[in-house]
MARPAMAR-979471 format. One record per residue: residue in three letters; x, y, z of N, C-alpha, C, CB in turn. Coordinates in nm, 2 decimals. Glycine has a CB too. Layout:
<atoms>
atom residuo: Ala; n_px: X; n_py: Y; n_pz: Z; ca_px: X; ca_py: Y; ca_pz: Z; c_px: X; c_py: Y; c_pz: Z; cb_px: X; cb_py: Y; cb_pz: Z
...
</atoms>
This chain:
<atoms>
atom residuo: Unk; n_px: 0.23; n_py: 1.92; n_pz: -0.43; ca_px: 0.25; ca_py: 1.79; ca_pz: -0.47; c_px: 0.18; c_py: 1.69; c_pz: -0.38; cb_px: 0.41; cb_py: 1.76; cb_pz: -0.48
atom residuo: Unk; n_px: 0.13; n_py: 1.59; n_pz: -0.44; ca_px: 0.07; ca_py: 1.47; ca_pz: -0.39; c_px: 0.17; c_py: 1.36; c_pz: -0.40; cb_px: -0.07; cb_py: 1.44; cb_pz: -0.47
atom residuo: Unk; n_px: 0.20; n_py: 1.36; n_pz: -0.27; ca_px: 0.31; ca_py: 1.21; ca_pz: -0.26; c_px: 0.18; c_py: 1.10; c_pz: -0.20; cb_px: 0.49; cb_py: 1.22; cb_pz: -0.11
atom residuo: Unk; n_px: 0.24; n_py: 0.94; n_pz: -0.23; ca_px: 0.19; ca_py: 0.84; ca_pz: -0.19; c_px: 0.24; c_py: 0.75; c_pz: -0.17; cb_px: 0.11; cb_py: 0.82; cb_pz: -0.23
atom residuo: Unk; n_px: 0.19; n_py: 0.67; n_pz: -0.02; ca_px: 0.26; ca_py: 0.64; ca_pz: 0.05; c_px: 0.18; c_py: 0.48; c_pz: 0.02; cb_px: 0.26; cb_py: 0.72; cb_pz: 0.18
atom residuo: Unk; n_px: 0.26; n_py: 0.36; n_pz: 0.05; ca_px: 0.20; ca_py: 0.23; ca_pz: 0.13; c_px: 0.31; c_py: 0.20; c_pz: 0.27; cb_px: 0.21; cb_py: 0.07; cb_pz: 0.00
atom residuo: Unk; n_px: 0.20; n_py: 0.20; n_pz: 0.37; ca_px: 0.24; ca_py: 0.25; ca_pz: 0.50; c_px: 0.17; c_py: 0.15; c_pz: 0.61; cb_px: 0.19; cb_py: 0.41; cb_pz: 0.53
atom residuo: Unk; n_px: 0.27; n_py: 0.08; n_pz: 0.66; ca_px: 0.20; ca_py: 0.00; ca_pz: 0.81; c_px: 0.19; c_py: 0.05; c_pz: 0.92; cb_px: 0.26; cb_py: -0.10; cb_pz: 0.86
atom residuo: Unk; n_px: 0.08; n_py: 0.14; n_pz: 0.96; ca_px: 0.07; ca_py: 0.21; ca_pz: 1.08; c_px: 0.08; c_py: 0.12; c_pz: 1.19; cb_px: -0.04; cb_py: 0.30; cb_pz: 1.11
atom residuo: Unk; n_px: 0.16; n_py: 0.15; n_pz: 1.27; ca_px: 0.18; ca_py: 0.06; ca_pz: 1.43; c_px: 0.25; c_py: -0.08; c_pz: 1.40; cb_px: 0.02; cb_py: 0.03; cb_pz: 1.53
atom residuo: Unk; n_px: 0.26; n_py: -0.10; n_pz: 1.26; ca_px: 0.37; ca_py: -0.22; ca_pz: 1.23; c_px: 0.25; c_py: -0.32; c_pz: 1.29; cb_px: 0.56; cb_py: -0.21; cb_pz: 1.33
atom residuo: Unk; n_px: 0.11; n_py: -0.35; n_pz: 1.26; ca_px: 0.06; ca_py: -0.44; ca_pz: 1.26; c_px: 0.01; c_py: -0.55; c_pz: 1.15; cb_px: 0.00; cb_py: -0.40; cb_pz: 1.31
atom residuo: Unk; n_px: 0.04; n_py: -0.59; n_pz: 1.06; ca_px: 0.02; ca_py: -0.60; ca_pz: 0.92; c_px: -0.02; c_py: -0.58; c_pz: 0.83; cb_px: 0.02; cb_py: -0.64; cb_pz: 0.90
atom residuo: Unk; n_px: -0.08; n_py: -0.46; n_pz: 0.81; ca_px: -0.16; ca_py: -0.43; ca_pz: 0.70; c_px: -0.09; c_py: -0.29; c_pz: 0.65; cb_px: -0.33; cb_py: -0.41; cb_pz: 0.73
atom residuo: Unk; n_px: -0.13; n_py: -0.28; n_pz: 0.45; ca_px: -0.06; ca_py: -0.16; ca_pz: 0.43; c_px: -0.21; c_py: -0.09; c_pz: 0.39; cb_px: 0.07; cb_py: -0.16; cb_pz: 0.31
atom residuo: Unk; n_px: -0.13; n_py: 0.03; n_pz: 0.45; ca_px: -0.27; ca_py: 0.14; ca_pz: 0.37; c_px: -0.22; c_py: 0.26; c_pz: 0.33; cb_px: -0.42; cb_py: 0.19; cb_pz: 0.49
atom residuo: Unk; n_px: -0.27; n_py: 0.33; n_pz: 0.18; ca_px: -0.27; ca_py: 0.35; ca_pz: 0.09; c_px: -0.31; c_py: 0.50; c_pz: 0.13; cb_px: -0.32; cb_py: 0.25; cb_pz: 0.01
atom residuo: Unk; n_px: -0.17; n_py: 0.56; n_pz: 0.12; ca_px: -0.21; ca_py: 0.71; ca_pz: 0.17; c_px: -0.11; c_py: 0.81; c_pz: 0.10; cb_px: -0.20; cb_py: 0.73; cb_pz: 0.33
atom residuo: Unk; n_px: -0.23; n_py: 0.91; n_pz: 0.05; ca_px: -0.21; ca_py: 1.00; ca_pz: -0.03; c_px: -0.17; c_py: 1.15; c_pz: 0.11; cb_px: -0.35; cb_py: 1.00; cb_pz: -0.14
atom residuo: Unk; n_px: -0.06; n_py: 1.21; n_pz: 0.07; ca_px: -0.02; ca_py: 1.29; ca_pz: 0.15; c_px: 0.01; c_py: 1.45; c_pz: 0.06; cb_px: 0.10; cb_py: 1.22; cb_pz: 0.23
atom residuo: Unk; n_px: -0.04; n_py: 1.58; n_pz: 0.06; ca_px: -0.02; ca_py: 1.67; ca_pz: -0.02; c_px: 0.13; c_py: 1.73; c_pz: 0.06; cb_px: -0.16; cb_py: 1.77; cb_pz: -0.04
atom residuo: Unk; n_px: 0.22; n_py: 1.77; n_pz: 0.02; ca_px: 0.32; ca_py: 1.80; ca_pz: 0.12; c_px: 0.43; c_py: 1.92; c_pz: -0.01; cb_px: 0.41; cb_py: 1.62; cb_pz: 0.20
atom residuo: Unk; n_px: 0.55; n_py: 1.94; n_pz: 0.05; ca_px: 0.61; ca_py: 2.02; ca_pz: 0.00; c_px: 0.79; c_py: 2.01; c_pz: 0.03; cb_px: 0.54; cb_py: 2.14; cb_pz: 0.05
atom residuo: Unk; n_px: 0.78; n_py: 1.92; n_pz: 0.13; ca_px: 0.92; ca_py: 1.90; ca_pz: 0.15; c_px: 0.90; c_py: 1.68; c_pz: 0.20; cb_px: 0.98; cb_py: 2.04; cb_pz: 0.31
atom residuo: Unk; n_px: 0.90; n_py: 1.69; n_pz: 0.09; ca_px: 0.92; ca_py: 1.51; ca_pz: 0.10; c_px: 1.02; c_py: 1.42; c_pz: 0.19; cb_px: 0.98; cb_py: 1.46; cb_pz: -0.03
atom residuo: Unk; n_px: 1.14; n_py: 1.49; n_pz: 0.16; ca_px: 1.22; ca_py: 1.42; ca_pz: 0.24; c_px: 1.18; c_py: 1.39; c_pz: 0.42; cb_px: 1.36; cb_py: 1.51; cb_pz: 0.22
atom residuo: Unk; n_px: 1.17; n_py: 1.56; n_pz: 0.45; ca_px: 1.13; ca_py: 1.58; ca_pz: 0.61; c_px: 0.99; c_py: 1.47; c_pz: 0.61; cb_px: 1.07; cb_py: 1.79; cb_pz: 0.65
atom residuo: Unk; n_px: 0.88; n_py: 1.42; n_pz: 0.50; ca_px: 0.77; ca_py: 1.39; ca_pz: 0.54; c_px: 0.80; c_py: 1.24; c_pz: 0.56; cb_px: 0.67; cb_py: 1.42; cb_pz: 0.44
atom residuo: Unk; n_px: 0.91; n_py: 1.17; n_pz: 0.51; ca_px: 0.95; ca_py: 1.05; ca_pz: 0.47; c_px: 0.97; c_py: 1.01; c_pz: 0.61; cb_px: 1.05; cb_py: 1.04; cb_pz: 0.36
atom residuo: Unk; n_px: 1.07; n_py: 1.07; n_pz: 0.68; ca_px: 1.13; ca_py: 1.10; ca_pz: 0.82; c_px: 1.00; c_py: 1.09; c_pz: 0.92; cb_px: 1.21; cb_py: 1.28; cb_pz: 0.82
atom residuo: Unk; n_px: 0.93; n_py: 1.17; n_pz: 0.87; ca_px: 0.83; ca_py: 1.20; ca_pz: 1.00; c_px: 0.71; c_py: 1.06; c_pz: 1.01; cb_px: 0.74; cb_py: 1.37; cb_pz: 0.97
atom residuo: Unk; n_px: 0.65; n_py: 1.00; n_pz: 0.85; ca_px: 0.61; ca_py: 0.86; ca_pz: 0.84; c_px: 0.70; c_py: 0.75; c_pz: 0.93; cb_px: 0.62; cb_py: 0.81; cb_pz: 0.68
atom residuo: Unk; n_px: 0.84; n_py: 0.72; n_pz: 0.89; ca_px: 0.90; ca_py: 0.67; ca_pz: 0.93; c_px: 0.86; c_py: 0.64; c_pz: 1.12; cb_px: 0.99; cb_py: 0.74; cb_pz: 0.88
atom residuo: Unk; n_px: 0.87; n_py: 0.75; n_pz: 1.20; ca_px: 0.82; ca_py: 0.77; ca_pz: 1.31; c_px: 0.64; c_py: 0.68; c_pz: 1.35; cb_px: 0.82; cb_py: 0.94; cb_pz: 1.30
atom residuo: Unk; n_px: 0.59; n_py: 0.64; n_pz: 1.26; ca_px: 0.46; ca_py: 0.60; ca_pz: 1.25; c_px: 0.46; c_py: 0.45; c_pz: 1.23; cb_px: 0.39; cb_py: 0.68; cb_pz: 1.13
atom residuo: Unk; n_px: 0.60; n_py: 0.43; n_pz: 1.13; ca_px: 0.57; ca_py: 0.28; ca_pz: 1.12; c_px: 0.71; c_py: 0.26; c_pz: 1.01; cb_px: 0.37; cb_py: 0.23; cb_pz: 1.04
atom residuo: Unk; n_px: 0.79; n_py: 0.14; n_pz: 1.07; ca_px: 0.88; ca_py: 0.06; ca_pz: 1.05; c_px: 0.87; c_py: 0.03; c_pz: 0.86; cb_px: 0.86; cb_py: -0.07; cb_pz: 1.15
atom residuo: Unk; n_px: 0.76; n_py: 0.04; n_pz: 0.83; ca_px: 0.78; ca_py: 0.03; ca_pz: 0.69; c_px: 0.68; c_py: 0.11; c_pz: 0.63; cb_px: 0.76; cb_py: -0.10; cb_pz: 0.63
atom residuo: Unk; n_px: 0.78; n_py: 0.18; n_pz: 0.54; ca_px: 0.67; ca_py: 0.28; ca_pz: 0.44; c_px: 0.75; c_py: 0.30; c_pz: 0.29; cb_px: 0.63; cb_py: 0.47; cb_pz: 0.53
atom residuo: Unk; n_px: 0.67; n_py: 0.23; n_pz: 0.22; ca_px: 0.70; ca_py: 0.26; ca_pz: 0.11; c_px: 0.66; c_py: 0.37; c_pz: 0.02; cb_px: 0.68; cb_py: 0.17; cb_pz: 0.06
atom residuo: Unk; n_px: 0.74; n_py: 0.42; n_pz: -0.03; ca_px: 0.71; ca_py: 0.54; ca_pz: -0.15; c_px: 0.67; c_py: 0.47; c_pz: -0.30; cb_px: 0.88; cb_py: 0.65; cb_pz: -0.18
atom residuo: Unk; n_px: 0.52; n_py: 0.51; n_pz: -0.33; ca_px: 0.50; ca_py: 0.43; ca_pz: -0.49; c_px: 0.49; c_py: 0.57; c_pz: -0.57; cb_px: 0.31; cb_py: 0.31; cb_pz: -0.52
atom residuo: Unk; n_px: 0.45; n_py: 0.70; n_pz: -0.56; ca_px: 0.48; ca_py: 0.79; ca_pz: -0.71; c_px: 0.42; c_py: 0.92; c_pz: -0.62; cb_px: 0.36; cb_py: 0.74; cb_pz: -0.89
atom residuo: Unk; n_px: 0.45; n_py: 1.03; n_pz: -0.69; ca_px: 0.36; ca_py: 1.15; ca_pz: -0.69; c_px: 0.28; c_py: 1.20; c_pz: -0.78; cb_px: 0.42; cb_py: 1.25; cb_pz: -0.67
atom residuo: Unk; n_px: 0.20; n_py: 1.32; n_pz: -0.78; ca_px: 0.14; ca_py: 1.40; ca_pz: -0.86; c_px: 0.11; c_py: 1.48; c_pz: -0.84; cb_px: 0.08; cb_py: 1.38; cb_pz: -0.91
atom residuo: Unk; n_px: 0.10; n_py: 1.61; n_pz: -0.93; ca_px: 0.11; ca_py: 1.73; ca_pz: -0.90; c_px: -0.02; c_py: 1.79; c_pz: -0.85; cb_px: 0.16; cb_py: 1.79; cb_pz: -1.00
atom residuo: Unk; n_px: -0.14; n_py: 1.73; n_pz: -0.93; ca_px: -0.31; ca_py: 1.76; ca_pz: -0.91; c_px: -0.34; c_py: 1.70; c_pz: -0.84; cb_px: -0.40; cb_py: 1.75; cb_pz: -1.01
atom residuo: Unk; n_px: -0.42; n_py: 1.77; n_pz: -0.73; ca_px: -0.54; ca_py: 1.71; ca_pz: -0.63; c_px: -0.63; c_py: 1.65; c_pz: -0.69; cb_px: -0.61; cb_py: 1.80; cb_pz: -0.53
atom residuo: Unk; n_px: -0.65; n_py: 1.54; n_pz: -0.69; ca_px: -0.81; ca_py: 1.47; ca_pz: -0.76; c_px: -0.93; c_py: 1.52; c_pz: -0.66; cb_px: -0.81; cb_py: 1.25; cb_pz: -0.77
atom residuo: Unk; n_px: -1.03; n_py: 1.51; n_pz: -0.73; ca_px: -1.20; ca_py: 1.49; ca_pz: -0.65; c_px: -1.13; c_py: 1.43; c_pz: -0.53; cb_px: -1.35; cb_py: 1.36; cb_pz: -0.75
atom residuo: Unk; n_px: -1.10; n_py: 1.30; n_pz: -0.55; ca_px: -1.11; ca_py: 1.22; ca_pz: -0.39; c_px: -0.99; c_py: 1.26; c_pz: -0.27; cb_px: -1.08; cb_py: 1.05; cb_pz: -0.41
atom residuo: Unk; n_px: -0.93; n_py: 1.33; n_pz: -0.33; ca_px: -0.83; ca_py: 1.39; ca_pz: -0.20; c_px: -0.91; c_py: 1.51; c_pz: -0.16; cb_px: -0.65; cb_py: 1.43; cb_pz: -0.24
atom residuo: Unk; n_px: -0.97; n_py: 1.41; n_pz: -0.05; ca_px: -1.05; ca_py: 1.54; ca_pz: 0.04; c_px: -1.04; c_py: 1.58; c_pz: 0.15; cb_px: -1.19; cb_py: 1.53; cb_pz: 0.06
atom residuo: Unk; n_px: -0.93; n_py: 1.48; n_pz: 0.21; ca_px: -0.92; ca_py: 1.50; ca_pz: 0.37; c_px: -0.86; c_py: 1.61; c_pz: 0.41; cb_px: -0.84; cb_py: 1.40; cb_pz: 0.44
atom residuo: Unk; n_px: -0.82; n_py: 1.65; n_pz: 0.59; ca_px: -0.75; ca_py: 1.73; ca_pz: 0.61; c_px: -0.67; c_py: 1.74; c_pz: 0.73; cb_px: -0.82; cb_py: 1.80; cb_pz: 0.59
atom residuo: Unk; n_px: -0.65; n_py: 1.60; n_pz: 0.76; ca_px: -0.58; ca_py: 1.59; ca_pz: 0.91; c_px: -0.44; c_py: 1.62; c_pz: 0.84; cb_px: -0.60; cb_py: 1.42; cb_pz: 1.02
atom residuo: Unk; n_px: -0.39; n_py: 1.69; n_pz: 0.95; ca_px: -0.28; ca_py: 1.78; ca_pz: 0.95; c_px: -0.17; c_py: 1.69; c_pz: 0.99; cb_px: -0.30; cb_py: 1.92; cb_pz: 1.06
atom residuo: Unk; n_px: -0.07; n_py: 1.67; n_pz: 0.95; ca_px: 0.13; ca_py: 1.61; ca_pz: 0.97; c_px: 0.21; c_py: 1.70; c_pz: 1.00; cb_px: 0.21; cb_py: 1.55; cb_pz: 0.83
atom residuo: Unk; n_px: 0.28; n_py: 1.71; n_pz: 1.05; ca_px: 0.38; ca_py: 1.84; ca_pz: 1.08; c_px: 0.47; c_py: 1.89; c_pz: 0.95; cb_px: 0.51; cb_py: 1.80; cb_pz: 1.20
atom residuo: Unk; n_px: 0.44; n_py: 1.79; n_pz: 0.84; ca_px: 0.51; ca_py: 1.79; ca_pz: 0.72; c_px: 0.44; c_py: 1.78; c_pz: 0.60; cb_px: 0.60; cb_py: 1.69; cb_pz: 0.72
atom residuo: Unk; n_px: 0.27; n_py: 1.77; n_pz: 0.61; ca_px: 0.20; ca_py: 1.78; ca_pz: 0.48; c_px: 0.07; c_py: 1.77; c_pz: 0.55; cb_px: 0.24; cb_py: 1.66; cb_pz: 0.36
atom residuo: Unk; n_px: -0.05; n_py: 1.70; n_pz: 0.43; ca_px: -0.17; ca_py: 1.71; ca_pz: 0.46; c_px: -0.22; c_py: 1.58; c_pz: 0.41; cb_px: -0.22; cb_py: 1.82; cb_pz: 0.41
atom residuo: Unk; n_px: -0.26; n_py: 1.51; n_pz: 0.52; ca_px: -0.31; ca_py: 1.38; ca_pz: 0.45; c_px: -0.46; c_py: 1.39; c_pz: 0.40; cb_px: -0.30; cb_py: 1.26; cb_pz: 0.56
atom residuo: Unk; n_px: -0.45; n_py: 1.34; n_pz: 0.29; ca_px: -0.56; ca_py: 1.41; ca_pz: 0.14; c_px: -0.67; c_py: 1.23; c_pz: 0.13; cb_px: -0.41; cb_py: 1.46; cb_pz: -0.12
atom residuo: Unk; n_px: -0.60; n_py: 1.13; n_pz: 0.17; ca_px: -0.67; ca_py: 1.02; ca_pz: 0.10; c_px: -0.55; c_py: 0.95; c_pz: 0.20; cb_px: -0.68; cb_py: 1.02; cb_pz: -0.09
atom residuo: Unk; n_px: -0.68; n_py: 0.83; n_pz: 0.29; ca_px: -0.60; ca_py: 0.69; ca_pz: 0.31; c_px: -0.69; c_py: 0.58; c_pz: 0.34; cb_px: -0.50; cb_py: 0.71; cb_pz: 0.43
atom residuo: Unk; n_px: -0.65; n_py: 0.47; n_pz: 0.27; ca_px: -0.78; ca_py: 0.36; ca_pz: 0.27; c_px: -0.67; c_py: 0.20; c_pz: 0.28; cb_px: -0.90; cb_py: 0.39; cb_pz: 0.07
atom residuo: Unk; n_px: -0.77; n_py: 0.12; n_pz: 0.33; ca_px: -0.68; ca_py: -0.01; ca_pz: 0.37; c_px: -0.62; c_py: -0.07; c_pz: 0.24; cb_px: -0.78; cb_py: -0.14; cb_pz: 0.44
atom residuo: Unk; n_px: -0.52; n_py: -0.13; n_pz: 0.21; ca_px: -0.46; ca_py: -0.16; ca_pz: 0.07; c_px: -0.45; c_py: -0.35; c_pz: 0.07; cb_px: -0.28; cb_py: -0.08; cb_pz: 0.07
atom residuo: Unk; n_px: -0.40; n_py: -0.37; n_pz: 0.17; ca_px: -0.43; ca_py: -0.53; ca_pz: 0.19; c_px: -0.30; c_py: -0.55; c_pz: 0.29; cb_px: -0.42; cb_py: -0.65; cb_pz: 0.02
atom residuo: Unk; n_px: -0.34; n_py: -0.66; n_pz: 0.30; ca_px: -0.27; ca_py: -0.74; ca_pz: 0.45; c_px: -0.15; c_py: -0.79; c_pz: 0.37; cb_px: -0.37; cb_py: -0.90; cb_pz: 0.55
atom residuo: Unk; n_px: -0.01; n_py: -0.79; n_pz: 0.50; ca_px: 0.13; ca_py: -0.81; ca_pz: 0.41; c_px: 0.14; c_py: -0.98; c_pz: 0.43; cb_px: 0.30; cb_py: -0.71; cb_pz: 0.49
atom residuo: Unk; n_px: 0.03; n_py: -1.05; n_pz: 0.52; ca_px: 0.05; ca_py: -1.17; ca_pz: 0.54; c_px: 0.00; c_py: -1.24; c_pz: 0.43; cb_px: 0.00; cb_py: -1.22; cb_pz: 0.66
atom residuo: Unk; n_px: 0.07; n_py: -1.33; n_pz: 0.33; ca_px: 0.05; ca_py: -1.36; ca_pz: 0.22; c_px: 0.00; c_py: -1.29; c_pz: 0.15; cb_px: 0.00; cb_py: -1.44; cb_pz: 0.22
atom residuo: Unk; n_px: 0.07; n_py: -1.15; n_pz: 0.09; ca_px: 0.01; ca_py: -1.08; ca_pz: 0.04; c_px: 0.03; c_py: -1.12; c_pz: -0.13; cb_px: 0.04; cb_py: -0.94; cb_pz: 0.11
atom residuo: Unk; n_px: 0.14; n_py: -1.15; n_pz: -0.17; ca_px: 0.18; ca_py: -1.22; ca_pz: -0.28; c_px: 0.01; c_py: -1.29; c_pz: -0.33; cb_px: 0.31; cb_py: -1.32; cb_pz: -0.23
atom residuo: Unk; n_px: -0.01; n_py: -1.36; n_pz: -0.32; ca_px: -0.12; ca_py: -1.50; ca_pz: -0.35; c_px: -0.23; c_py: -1.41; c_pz: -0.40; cb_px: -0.17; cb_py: -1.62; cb_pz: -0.21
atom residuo: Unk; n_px: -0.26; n_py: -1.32; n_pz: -0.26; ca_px: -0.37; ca_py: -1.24; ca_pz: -0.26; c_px: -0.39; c_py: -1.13; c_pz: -0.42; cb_px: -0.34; cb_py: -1.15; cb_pz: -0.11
atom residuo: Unk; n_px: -0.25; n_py: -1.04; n_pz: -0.41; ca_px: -0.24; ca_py: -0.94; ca_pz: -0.46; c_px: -0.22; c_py: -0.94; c_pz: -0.64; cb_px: -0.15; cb_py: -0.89; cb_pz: -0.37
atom residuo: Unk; n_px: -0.20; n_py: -1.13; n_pz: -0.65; ca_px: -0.15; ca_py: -1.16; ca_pz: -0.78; c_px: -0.30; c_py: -1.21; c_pz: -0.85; cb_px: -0.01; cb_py: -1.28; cb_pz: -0.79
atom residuo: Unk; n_px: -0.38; n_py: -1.16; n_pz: -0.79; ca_px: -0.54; ca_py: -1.17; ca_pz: -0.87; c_px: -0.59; c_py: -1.04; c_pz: -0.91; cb_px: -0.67; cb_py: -1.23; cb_pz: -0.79
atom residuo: Unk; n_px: -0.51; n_py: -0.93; n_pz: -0.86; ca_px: -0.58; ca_py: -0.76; ca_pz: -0.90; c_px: -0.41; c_py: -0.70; c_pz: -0.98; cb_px: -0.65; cb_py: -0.62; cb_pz: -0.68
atom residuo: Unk; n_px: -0.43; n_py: -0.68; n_pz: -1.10; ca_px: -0.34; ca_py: -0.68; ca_pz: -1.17; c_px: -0.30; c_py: -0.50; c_pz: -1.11; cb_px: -0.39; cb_py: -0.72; cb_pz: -1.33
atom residuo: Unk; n_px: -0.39; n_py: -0.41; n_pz: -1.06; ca_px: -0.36; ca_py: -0.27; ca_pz: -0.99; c_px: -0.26; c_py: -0.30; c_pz: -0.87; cb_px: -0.50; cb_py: -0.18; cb_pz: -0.94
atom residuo: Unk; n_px: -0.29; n_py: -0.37; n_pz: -0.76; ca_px: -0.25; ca_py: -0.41; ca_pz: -0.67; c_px: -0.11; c_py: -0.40; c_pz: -0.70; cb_px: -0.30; cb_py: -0.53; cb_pz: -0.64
atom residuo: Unk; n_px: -0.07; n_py: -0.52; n_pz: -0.80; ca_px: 0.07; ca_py: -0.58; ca_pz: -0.82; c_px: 0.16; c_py: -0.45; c_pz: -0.88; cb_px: 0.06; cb_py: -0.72; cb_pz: -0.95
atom residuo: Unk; n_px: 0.07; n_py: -0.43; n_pz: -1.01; ca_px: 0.14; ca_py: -0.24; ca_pz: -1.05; c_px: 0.20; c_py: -0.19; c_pz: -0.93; cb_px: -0.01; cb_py: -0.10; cb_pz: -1.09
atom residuo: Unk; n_px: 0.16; n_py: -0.18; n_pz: -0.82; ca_px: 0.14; ca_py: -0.08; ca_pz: -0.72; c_px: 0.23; c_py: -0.07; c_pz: -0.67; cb_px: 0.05; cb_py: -0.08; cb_pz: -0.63
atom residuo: Unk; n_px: 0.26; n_py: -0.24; n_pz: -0.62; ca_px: 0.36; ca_py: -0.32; ca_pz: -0.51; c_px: 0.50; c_py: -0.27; c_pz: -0.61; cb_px: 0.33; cb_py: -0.53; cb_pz: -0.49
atom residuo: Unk; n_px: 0.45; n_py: -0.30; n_pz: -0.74; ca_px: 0.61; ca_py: -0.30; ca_pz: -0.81; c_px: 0.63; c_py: -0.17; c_pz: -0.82; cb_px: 0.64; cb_py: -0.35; cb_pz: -0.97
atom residuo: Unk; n_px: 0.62; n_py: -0.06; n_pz: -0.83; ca_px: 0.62; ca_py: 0.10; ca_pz: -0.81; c_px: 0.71; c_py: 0.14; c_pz: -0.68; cb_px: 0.45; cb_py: 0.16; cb_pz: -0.77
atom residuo: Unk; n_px: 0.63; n_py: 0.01; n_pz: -0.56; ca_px: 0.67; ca_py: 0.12; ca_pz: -0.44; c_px: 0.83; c_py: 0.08; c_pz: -0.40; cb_px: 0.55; cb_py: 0.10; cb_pz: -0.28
atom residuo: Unk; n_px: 0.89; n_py: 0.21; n_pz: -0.37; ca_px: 1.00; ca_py: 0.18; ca_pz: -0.35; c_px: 1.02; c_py: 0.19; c_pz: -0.17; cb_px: 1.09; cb_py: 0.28; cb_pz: -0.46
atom residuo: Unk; n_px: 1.11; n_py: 0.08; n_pz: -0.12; ca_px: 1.13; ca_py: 0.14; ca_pz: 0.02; c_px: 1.22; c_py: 0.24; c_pz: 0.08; cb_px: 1.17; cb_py: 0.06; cb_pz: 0.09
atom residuo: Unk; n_px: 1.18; n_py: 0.32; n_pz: 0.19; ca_px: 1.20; ca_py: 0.47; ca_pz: 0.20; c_px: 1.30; c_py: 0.47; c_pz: 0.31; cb_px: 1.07; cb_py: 0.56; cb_pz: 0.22
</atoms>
């Protein structure tokens, strides 16, 4: 399974948008957690796409895909001109 994440590494303001292949979710949720004060959960899926190509290793999965998502400082204003964005935000649930 492909879980994905919107995740502020080091709690500096930005979220980025990471796809993690894993098998035990809960334990992975726990172990993000450890990485950064906010991480939201937006969906899974079961198929690896073409672009999950990565392979750095988590003690709890495999991170497949992670790319900058946008900054949480006025992210509202920003995020209400990319109609995917907003989808996204409304999806993610906090973990």
């Amino acid at each position: 399974m492909i879980a994905r994440f919107l995740i502020d590494f080091e709690n500096i303001g930005d979220y980025f948008l990471v796809s993690i292949e894993t098998n035990d979710k809960a334990s992975l949720i726990d172990e993000l957690k450890g990485y950064s004060r906010d991480v939201l959960y937006v969906d899974s899926k079961d198929d690896i796409s073409d672009k999950d190509t990565g392979e750095r290793r988590l003690k709890h999965g495999i991170i497949r895909r992670c790319a900058w998502w946008g900054s949480k400082i006025g992210f509202r204003m920003r995020f209400e001109t990319s109609q995917w964005r907003m989808d996204t935000l409304k999806k993610a649930v906090k973990c």
